[in-house]
PyMOL Python script that loads the backbone (N, CA, C, O; Angstrom):
from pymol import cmd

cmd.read_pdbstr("""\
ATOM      1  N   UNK A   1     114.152 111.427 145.468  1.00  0.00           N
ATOM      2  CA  UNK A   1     114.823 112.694 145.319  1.00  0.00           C
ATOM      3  C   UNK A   1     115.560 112.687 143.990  1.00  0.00           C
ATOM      4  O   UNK A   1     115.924 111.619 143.499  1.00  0.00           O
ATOM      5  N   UNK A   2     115.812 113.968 143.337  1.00  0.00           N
ATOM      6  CA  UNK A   2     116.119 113.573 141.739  1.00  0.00           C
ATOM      7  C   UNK A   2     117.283 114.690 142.256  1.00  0.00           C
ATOM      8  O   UNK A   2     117.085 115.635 143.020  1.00  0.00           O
ATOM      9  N   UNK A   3     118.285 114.381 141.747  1.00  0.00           N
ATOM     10  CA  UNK A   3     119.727 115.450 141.651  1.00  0.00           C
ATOM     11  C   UNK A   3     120.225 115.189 139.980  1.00  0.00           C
ATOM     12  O   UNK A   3     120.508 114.176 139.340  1.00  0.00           O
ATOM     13  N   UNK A   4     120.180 116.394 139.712  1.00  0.00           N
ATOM     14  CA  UNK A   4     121.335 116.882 138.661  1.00  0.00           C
ATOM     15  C   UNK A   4     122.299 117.635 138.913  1.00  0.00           C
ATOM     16  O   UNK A   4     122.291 118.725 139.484  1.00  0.00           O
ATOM     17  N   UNK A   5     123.544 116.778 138.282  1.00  0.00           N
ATOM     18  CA  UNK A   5     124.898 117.322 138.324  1.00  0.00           C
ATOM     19  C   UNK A   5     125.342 118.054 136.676  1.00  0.00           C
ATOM     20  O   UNK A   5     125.175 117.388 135.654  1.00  0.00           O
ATOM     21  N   UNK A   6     125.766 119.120 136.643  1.00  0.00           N
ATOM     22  CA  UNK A   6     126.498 119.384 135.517  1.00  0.00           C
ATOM     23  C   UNK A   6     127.639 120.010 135.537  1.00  0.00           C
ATOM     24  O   UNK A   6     127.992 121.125 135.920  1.00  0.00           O
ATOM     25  N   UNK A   7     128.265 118.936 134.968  1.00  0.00           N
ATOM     26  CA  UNK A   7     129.776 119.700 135.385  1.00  0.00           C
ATOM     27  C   UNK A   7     130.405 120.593 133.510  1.00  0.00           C
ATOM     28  O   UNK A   7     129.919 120.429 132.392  1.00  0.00           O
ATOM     29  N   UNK A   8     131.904 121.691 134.062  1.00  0.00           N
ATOM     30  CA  UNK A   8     132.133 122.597 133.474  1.00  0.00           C
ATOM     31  C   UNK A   8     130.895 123.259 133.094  1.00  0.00           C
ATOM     32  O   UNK A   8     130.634 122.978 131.924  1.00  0.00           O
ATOM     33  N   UNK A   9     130.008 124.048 133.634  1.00  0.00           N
ATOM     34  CA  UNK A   9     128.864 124.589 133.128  1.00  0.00           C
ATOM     35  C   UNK A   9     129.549 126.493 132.773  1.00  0.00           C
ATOM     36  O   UNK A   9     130.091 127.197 133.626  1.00  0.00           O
ATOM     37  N   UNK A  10     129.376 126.754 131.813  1.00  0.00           N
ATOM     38  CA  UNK A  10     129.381 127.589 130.913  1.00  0.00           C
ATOM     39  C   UNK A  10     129.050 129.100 132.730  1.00  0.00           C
ATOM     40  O   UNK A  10     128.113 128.706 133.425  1.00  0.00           O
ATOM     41  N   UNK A  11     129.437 129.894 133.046  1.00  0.00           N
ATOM     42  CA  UNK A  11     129.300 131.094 133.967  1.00  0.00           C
ATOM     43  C   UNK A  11     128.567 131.859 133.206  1.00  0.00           C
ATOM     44  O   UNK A  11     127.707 132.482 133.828  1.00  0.00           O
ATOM     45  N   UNK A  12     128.608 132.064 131.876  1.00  0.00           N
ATOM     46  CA  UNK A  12     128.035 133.282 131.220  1.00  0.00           C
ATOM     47  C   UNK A  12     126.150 132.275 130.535  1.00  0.00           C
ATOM     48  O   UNK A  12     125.372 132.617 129.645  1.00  0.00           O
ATOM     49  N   UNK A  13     126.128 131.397 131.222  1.00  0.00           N
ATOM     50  CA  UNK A  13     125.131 130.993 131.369  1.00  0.00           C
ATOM     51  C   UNK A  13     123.857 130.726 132.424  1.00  0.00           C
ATOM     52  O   UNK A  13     122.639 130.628 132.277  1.00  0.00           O
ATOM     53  N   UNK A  14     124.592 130.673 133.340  1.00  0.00           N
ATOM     54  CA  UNK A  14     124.464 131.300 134.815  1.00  0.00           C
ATOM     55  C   UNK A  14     123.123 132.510 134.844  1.00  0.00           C
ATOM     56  O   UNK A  14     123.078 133.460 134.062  1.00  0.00           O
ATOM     57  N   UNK A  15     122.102 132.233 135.899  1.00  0.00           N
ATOM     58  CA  UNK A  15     121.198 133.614 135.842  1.00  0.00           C
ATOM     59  C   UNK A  15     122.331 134.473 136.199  1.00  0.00           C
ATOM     60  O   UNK A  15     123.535 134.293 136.380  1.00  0.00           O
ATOM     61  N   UNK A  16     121.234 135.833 136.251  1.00  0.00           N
ATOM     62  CA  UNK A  16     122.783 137.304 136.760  1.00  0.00           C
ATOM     63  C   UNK A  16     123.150 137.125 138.028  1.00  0.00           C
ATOM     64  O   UNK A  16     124.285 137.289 138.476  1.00  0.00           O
ATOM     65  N   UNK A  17     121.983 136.713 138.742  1.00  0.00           N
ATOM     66  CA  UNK A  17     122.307 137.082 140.219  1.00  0.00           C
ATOM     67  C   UNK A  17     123.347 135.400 140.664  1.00  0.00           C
ATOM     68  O   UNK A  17     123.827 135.460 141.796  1.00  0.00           O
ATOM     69  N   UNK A  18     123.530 134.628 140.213  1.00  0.00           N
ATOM     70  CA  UNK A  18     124.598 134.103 140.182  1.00  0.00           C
ATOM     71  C   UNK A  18     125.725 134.067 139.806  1.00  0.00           C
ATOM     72  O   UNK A  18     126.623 133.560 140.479  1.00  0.00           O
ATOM     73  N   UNK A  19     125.908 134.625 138.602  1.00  0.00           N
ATOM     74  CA  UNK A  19     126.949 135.299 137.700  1.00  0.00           C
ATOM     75  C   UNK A  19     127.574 136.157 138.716  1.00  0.00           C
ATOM     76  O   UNK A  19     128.765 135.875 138.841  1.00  0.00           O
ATOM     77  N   UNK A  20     127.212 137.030 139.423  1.00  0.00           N
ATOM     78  CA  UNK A  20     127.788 138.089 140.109  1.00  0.00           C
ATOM     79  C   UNK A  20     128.969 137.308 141.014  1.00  0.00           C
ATOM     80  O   UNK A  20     130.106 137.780 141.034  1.00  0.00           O
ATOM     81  N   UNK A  21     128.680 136.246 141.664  1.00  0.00           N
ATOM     82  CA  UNK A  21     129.382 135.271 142.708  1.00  0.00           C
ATOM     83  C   UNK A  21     130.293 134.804 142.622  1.00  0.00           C
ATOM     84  O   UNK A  21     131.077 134.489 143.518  1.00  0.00           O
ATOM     85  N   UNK A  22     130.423 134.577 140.817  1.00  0.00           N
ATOM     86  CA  UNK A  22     131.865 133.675 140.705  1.00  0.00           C
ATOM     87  C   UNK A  22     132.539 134.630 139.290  1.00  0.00           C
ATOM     88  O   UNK A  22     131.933 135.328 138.477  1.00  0.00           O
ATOM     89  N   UNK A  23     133.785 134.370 139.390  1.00  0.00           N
ATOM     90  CA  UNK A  23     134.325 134.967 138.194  1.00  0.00           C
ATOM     91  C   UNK A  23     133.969 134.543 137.320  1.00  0.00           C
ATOM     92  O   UNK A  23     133.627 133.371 137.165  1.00  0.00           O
ATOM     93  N   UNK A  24     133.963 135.709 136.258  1.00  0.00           N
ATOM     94  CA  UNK A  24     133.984 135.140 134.732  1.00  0.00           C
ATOM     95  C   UNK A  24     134.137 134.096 133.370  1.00  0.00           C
ATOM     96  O   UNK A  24     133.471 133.592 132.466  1.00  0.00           O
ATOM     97  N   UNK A  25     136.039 134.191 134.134  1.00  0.00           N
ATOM     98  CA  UNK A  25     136.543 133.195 132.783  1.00  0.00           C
ATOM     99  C   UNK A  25     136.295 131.830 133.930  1.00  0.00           C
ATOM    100  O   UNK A  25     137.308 131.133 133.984  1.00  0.00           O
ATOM    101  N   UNK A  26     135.377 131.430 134.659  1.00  0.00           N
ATOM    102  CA  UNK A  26     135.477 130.187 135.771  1.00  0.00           C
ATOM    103  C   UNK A  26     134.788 129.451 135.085  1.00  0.00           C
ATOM    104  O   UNK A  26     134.074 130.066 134.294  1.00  0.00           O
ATOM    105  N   UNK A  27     134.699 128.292 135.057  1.00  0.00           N
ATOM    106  CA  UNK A  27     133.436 127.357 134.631  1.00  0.00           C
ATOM    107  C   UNK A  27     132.913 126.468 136.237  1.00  0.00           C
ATOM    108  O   UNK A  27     133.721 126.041 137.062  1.00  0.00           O
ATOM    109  N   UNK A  28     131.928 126.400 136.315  1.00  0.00           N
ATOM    110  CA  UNK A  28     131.028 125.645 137.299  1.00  0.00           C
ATOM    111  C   UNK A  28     130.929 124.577 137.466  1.00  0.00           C
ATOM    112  O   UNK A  28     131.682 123.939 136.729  1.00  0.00           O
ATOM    113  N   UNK A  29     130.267 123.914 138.189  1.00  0.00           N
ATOM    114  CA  UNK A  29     129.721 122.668 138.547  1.00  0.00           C
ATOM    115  C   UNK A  29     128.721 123.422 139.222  1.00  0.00           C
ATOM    116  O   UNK A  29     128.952 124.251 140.102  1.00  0.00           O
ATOM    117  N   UNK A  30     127.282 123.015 138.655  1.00  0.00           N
ATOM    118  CA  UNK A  30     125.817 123.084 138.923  1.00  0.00           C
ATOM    119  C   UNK A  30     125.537 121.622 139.630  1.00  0.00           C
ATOM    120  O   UNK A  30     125.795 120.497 139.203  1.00  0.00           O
ATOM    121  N   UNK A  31     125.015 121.972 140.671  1.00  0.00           N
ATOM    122  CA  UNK A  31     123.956 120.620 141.406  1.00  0.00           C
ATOM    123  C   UNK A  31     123.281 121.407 141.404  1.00  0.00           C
ATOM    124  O   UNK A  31     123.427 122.592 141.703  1.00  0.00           O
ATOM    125  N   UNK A  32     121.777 120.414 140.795  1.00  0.00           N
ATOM    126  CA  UNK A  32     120.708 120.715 141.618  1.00  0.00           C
ATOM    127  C   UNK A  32     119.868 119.289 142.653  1.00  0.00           C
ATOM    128  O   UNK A  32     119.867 118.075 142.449  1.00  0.00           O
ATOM    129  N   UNK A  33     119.287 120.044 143.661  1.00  0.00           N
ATOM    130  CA  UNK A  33     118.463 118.522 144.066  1.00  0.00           C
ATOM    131  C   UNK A  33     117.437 119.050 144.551  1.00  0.00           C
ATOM    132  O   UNK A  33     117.405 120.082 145.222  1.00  0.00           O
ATOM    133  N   UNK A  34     116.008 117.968 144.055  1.00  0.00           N
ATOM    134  CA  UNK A  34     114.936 118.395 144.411  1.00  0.00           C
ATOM    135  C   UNK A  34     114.178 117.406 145.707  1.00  0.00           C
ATOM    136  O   UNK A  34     113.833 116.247 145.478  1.00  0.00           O
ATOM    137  N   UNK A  35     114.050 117.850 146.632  1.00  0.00           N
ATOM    138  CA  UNK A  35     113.790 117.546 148.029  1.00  0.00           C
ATOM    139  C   UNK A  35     112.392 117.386 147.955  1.00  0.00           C
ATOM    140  O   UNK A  35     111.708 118.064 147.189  1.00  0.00           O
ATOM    141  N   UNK A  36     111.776 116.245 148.954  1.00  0.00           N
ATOM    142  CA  UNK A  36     110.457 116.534 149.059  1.00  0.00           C
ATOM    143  C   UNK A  36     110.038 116.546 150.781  1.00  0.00           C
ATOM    144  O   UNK A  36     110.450 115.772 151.645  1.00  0.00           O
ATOM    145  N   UNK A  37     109.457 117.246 150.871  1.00  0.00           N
ATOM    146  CA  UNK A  37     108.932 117.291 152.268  1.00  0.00           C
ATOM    147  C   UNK A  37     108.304 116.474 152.806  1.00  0.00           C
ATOM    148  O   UNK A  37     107.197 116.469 152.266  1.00  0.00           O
ATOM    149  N   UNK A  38     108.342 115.876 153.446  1.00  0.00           N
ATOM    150  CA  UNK A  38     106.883 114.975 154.200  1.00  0.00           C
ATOM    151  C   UNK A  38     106.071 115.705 155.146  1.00  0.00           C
ATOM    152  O   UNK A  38     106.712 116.392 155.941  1.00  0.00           O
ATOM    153  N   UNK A  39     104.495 115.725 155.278  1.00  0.00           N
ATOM    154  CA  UNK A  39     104.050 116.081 156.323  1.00  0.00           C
ATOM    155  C   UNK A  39     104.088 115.654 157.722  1.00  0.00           C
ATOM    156  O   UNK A  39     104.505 114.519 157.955  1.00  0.00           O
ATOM    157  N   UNK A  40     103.866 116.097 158.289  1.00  0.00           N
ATOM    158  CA  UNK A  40     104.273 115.459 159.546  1.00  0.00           C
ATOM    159  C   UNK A  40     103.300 114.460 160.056  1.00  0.00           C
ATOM    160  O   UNK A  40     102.171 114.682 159.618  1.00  0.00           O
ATOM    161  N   UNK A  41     103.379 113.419 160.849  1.00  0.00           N
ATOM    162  CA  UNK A  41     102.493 112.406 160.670  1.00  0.00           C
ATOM    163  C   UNK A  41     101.109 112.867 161.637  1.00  0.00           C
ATOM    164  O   UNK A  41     101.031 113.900 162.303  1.00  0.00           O
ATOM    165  N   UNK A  42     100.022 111.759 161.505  1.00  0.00           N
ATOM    166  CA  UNK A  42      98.886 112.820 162.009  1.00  0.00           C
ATOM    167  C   UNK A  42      98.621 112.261 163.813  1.00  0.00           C
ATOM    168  O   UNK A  42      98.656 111.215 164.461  1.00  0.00           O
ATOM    169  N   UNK A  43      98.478 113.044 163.927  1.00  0.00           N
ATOM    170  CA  UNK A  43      98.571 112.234 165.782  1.00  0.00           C
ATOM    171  C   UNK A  43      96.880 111.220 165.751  1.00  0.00           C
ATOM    172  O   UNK A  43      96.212 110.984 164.744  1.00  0.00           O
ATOM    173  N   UNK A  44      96.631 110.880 166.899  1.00  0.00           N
ATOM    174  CA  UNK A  44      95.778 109.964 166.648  1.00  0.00           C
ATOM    175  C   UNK A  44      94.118 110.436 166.795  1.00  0.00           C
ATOM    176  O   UNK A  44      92.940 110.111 166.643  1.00  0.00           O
ATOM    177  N   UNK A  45      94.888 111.268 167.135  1.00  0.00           N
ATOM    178  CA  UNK A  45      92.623 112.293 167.012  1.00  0.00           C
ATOM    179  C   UNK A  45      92.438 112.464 165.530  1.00  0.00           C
ATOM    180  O   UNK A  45      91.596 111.857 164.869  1.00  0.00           O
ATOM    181  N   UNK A  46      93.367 113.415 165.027  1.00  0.00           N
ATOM    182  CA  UNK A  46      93.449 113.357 163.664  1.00  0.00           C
ATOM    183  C   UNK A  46      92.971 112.194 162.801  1.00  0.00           C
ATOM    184  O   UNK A  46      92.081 112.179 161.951  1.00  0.00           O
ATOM    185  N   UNK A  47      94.007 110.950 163.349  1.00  0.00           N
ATOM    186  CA  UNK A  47      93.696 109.979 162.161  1.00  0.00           C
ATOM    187  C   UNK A  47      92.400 109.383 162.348  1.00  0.00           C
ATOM    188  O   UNK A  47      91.782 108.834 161.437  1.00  0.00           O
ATOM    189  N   UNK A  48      91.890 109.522 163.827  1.00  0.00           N
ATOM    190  CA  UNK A  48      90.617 108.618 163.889  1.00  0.00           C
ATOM    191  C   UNK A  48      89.352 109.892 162.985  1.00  0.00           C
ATOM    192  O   UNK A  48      88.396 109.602 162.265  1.00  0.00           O
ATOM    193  N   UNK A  49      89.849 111.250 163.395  1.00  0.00           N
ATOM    194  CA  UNK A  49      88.560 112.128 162.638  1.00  0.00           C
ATOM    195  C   UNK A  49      88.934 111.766 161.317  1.00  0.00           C
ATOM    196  O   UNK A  49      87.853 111.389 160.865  1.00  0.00           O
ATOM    197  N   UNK A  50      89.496 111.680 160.703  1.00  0.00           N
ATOM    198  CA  UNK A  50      90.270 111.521 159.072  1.00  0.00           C
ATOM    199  C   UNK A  50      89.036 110.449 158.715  1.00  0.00           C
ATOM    200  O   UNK A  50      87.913 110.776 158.329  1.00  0.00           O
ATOM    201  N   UNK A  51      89.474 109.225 158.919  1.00  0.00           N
ATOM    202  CA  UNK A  51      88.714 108.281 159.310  1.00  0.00           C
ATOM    203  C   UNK A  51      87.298 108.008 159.126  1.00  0.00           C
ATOM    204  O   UNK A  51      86.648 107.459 158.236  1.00  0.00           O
ATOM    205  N   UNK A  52      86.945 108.702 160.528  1.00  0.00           N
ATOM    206  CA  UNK A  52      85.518 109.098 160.772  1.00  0.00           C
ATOM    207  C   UNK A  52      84.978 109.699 159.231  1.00  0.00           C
ATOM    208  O   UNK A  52      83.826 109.473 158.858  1.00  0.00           O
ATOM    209  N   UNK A  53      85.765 110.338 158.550  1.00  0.00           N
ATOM    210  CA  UNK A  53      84.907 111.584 157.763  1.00  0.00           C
ATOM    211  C   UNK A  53      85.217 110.890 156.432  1.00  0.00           C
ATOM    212  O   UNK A  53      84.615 111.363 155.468  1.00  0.00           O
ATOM    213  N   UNK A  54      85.860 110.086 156.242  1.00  0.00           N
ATOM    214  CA  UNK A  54      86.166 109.473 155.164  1.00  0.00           C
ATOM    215  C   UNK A  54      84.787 108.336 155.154  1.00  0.00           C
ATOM    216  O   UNK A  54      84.120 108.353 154.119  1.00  0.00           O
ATOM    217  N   UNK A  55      84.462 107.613 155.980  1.00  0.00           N
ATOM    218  CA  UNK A  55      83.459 106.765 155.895  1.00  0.00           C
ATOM    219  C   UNK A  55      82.111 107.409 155.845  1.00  0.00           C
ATOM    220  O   UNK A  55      81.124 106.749 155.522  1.00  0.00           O
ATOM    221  N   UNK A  56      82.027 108.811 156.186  1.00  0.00           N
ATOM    222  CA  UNK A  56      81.023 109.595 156.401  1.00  0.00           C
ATOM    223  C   UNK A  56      80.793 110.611 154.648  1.00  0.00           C
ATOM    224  O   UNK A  56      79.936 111.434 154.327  1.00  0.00           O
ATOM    225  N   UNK A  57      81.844 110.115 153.969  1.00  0.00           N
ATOM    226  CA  UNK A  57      81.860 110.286 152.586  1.00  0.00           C
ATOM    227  C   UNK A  57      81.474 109.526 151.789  1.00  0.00           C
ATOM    228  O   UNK A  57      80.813 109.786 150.783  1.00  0.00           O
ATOM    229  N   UNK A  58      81.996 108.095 152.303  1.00  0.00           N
ATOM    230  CA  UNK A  58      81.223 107.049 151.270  1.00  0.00           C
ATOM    231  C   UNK A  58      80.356 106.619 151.621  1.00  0.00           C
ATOM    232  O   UNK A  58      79.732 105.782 150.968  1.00  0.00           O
ATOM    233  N   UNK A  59      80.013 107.028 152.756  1.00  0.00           N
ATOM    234  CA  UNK A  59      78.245 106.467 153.017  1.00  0.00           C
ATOM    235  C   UNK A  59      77.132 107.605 151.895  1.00  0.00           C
ATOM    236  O   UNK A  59      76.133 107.273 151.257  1.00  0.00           O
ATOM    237  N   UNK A  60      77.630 108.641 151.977  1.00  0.00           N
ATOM    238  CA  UNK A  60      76.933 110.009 151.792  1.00  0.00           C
ATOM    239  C   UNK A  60      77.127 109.263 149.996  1.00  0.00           C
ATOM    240  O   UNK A  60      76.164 109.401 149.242  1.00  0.00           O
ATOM    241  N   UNK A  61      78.000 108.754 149.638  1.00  0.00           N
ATOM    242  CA  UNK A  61      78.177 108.604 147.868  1.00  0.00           C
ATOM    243  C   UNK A  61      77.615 106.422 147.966  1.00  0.00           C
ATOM    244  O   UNK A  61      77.826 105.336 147.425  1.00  0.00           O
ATOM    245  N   UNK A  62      77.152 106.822 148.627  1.00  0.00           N
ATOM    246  CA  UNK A  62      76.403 105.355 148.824  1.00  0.00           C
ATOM    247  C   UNK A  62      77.698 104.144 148.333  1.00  0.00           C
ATOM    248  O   UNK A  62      77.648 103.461 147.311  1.00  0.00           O
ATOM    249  N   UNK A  63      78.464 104.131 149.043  1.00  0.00           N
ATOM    250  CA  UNK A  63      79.748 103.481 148.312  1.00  0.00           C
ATOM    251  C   UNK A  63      80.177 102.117 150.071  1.00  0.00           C
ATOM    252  O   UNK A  63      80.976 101.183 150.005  1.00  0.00           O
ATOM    253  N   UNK A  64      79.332 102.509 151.383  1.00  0.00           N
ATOM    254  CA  UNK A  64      79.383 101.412 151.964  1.00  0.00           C
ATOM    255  C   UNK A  64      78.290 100.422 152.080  1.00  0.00           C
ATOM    256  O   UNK A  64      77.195 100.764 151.632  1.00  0.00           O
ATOM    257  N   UNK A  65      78.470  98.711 152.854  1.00  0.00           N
ATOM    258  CA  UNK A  65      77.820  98.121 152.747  1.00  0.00           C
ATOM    259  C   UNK A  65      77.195  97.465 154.411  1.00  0.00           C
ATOM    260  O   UNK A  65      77.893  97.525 155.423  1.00  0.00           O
ATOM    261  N   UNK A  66      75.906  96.922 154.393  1.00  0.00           N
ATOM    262  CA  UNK A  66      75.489  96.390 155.764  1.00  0.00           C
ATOM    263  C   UNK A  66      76.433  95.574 155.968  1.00  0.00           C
ATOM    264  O   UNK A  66      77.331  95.376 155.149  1.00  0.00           O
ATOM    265  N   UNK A  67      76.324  94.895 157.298  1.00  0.00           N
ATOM    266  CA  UNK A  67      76.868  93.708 157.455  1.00  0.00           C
ATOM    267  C   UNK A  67      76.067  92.783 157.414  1.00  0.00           C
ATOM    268  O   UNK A  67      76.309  91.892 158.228  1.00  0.00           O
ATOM    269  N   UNK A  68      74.707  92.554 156.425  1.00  0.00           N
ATOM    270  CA  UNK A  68      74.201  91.696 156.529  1.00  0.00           C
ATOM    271  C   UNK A  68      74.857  92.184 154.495  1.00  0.00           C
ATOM    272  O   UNK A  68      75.777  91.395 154.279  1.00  0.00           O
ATOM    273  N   UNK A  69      74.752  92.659 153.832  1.00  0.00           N
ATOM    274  CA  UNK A  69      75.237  92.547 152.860  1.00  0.00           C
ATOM    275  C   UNK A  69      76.681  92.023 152.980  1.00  0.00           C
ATOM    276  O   UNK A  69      76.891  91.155 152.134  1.00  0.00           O
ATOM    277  N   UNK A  70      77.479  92.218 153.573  1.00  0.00           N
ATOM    278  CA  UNK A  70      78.951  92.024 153.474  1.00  0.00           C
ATOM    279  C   UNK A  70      78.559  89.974 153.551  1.00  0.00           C
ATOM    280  O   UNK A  70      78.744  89.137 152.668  1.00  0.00           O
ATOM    281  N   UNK A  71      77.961  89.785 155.050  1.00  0.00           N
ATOM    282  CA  UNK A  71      77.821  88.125 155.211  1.00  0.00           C
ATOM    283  C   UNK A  71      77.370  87.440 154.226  1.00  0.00           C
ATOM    284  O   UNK A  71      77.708  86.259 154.146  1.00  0.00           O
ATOM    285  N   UNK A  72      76.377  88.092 153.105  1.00  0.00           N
ATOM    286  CA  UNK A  72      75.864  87.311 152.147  1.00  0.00           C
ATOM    287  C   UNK A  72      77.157  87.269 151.092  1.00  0.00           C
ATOM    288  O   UNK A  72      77.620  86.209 150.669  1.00  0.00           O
ATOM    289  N   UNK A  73      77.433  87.981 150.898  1.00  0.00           N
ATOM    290  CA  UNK A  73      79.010  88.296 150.058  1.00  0.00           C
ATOM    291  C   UNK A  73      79.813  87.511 150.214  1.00  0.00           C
ATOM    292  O   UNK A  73      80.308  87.043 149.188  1.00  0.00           O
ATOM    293  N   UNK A  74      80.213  87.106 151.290  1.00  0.00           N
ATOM    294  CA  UNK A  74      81.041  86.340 151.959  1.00  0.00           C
ATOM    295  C   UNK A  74      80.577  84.291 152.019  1.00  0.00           C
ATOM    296  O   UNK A  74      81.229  83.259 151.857  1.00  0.00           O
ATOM    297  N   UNK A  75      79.307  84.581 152.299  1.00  0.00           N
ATOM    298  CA  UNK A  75      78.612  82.891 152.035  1.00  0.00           C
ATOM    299  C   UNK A  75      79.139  82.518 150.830  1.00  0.00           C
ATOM    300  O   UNK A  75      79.928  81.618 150.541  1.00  0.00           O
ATOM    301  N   UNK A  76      78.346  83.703 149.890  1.00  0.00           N
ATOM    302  CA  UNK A  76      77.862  83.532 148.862  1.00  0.00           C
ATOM    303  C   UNK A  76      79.344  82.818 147.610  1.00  0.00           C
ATOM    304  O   UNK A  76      79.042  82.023 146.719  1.00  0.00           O
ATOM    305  N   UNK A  77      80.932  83.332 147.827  1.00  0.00           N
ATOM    306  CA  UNK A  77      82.240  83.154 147.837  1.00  0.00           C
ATOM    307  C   UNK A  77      82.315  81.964 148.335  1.00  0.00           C
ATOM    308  O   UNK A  77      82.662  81.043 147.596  1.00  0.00           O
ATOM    309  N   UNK A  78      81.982  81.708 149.804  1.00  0.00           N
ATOM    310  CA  UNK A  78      82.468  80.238 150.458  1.00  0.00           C
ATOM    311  C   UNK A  78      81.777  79.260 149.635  1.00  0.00           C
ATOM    312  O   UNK A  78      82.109  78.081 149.510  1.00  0.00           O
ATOM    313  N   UNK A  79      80.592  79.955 148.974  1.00  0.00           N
ATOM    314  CA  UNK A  79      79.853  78.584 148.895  1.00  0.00           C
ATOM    315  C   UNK A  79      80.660  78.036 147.204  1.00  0.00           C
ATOM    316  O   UNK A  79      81.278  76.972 147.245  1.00  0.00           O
ATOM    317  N   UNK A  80      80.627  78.469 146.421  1.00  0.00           N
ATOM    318  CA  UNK A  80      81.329  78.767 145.445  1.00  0.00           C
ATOM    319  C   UNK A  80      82.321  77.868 145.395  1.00  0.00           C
ATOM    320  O   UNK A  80      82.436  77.354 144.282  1.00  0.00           O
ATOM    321  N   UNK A  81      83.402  77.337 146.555  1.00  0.00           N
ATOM    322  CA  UNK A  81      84.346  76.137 146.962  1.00  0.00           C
ATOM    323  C   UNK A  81      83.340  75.113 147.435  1.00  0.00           C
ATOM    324  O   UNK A  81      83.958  74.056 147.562  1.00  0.00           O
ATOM    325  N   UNK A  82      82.100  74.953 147.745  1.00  0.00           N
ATOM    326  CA  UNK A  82      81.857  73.906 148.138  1.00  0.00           C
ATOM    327  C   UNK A  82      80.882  72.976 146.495  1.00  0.00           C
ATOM    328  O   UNK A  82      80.484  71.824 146.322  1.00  0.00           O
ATOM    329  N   UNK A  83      80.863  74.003 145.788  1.00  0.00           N
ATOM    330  CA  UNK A  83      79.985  73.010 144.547  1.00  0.00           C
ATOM    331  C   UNK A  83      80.851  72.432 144.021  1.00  0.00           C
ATOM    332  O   UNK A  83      80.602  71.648 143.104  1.00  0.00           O
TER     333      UNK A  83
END
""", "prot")
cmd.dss("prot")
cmd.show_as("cartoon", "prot")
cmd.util.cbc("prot")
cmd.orient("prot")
């Protein structure tokens, strides 16, 4: 969250429709703070379809692997410590 403080801030600097609120000869103190929302979290149908459709993306962009590719991957690493 980011806050700015400015203090004695100038009134005749002020947009109008704030200007209207406070007197004239006054000087201010401006905060601002910028908030962020979170979404709300996803219940669990959600996260498993999320999921589902996410792997159903990288299959479609050819981006997963067999598990007979993954095991050779994996030998192929172990073996690598044994030479």
């Amino acid at each position: 969250m980011n806050k700015i403080v400015r203090q004695h801030y100038p009134v005749e600097n002020l947009p109008e429709d704030l200007r209207e609120l406070v007197s004239t000869s006054s000087v201010t103190v401006i905060l601002t703070e910028e908030t962020y929302s979170t979404p709300p979290p996803l219940s669990r149908e959600q996260a498993v379809a999320l999921m589902k459709q996410m792997q159903r993306d990288a299959a479609e962009r050819g981006e997963t692997v067999t598990t007979e590719e993954a095991v050779a991957r994996i030998r192929a690493l172990r073996d690598e410590w044994d030479d």
